[in-house]
N, C-alpha and C positions, 0 to 999 in steps of 0.2 A: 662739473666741467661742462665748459658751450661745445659741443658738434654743429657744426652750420655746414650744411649737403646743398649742392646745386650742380643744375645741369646745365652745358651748354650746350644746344641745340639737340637736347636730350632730354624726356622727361624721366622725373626720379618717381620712381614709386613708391609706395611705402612700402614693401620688400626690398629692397634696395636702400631705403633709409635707414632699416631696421637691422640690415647685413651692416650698414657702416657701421651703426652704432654698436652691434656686436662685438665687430672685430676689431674696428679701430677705437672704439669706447675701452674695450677692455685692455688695448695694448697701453692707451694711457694711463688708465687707473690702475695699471702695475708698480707705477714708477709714483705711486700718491705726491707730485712735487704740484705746490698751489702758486700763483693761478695758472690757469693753461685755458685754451680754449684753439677749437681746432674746425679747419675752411677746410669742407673739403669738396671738391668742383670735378664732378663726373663727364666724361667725352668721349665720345666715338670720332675717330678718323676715318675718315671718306676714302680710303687708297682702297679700291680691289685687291692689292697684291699684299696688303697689310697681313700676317698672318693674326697677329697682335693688335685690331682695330679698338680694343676700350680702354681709356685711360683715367686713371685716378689721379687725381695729384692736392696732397692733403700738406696745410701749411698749420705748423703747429706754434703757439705762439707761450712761451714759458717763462715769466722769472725775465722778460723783458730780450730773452731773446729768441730768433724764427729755425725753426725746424722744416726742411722744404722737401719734399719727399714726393717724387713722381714712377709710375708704375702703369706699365702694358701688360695687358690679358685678353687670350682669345677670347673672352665672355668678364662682362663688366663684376660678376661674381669673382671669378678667380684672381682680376686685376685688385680688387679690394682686400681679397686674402694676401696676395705681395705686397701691396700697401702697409697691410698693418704689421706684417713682418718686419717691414726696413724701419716704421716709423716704431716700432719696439727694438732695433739696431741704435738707430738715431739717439733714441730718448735715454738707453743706456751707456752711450757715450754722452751724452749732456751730462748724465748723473756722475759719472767717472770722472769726466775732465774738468767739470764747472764748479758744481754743488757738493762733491765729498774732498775733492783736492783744492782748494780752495788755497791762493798765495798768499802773501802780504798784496794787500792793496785790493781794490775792487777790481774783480773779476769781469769775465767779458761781458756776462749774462747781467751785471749792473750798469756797464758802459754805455753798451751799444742801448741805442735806440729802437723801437718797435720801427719798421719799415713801413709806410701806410699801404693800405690795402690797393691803392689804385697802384705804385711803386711794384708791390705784388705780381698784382695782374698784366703787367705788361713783360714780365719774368716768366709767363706762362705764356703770352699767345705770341707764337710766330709770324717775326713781322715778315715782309715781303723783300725781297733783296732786287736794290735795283742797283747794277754797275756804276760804282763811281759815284752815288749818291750816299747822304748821308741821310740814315733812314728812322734815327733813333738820336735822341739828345736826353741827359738822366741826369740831374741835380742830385747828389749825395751828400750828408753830414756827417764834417770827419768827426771823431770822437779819440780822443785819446786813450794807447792802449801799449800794451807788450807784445812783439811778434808772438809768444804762445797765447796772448790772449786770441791775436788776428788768425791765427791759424784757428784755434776751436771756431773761431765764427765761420770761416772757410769751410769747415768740416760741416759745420750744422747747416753751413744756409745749399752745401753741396755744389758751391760753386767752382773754378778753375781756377779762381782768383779775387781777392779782395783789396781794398782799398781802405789804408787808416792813418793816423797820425799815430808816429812815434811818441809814446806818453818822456821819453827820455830825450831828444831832439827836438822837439815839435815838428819835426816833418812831415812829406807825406811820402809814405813807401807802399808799396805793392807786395804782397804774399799770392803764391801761386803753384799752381801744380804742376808736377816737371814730367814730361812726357814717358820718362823712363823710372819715375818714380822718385819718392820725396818732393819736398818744397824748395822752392827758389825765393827770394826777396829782392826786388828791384828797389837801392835807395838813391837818394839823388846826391850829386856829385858837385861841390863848389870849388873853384880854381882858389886857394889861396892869393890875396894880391901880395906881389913884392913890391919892396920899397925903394 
C-alpha cells in the first residue's frame, strides 16, 4: 500500500510520517482490499481561537473509488489518531456496502471514476467568498449508476450531495443529505407535450 504524507505550510517530520504510517497504515491493512493507496496532507490553522488548530485530511483511493476523511486535533498527533479511526469507519462501510454485498451489475466502486488529484485538492482548500461572485466553476463526469449505487459514493466521498446519471433514465439527478436526516433525490421534470 502507497502512504503519500505532505504538509502544507508545515513541515512533516519523520515522527510524524512514521505516526501516519502507524496508525493510518494500519487502519488500511485491516481491511486487506487491493489496490488502495492513500494522500494524506497535514495543516495547521492560523485562527488563535482555534482550539482544534491541526488538521489531517487523508484521501483514500480503493477498488476505483475515493474515501475523503478530514480531522481536527489540538496536536497534529491526536488529529492523526481521529483520522485513522474515521478512515477504519470509512473503509468498513466500503467493505459492507461495496465489496461483500455486491448487486446484479457493476457496483459503484467499478463505475465511478478515480477524481484527479488536482479535482481533490481544490475539495480541500477553502476558497475565498466574494458576494455575488462566482468564485468556483468544476467539470464533473456523469457515469451511469443506481441511486444506492450514488448514495454509497455520497457516503464514501462524505459529501452533502452527489451528482450522477440514472443508469435506468439516462438522466442527471442529484442525491443529498437532508438536514433532518436521510437522503433526498432531486430528478428532473419533463412536461409531456399534448397533441
Amino acid at each position: 500500500m502507497d502512504i503519500k504524507v505532505t504538509g502544507r505550510k508545515t513541515t512533516v517530520t519523520d515522527a510524524l510520517r512514521a505516526h501516519v504510517d502507524e496508525k493510518i497504515g494500519e487502519a488500511c491493512k485491516v481491511f486487506d482490499i487491493e489496490p488502495m493507496s492513500v494522500d494524506v496532507v497535514l495543516r495547521y490553522e492560523k485562527n488563535p481561537s482555534n482550539p482544534s488548530p491541526a488538521i489531517v485530511e487523508a484521501t483514500v483511493r480503493v477498488r476505483g473509488s475515493v474515501i475523503r476523511v478530514a480531522e481536527h486535533g489540538t496536536d497534529m498527533y491526536a488529529a492523526i489518531d481521529l483520522a485513522a479511526d474515521k478512515v477504519t469507519r470509512q473503509l468498513r462501510k466500503f467493505k459492507t456496502k461495496v465489496v461483500d454485498n455486491r448487486q446484479s451489475g457493476p457496483s459503484a466502486a467499478d463505475v465511478v471514476p478515480v477524481p484527479r488529484v488536482e479535482d481533490l485538492a481544490d475539495l480541500l482548500i477553502p476558497e475565498e467568498e466574494e458576494d455575488g461572485q462566482l468564485v468556483r466553476e468544476k467539470f464533473i463526469e456523469l457515469v451511469p449508476m443506481s441511486e444506492e449505487q450514488a448514495l454509497v459514493q455520497t457516503d464514501l466521498l462524505g459529501h452533502d450531495f452527489y451528482v450522477f446519471e440514472d443508469a435506468a433514465t439516462g438522466m442527471v439527478n442529484v442525491v443529498y443529505h437532508r438536514k433532518n436526516g436521510g437522503y433526498g433525490i432531486i430528478k428532473p421534470k419533463f412536461e409531456v407535450p399534448t397533441e
